[in-house]
N, C-alpha and C positions, 0 to 999 in steps of 0.2 A: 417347765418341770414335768406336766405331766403328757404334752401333748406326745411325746414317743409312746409312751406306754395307752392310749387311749385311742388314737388315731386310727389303728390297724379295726378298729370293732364298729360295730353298729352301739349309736349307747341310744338308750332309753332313758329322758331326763323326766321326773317328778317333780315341778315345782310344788314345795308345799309354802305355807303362807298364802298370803296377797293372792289374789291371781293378776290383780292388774296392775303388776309390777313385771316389768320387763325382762326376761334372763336375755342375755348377749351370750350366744354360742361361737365364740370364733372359725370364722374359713378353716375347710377343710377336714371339716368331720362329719361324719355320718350320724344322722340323728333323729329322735323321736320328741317332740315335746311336749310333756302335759302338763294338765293345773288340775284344780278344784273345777272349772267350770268345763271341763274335757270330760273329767271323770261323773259330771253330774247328766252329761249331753249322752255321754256310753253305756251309762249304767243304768240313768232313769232311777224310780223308787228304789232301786237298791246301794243306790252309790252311799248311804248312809251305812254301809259296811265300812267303808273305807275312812278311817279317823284319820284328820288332820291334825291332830293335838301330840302327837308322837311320833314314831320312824314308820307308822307303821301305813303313808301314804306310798310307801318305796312296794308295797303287795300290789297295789293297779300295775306297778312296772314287771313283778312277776308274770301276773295274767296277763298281759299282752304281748309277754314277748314267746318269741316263738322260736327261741334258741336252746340251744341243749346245755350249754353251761350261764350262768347267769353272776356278775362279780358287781356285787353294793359299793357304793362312796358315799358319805355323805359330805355335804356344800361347808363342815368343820373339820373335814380331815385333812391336813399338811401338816 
């Protein structure tokens, strides 16, 4: 359902929760992926900006991407 719409872009994936729970990204997409233990590796003391406890771990996918327009999902939207 969403791989036409999704496919064409670079996505930038934020796992929040777990980090050592696996995401499966299927073939054929271009992709970036991080966790809690990416964000603590890039940030160092400051990664404690970044709150896992709400939407608001999808801001490390802000600051790292390096594209001009930027479109959110989250892993409850269908």
């Amino acid at each position: 359902m969403w791989r036409p719409f999704f496919q064409p872009y670079h996505l930038i994936i934020v796992q929040d929760g777990d980090p050592s729970k696996t995401i499966k990204v299927p073939e054929g997409f271009d992709y970036e992926l991080y966790n809690r233990n990416d964000i603590n590796r890039i940030l160092g003391p400051k990664s404690s900006c970044i709150s896992f406890k709400d939407s608001a771990c999808r801001c490390f996918g802000y600051m790292v991407s390096k594209k001009k327009y930027i479109y959110t999902i989250d892993d409850d939207c269908f």
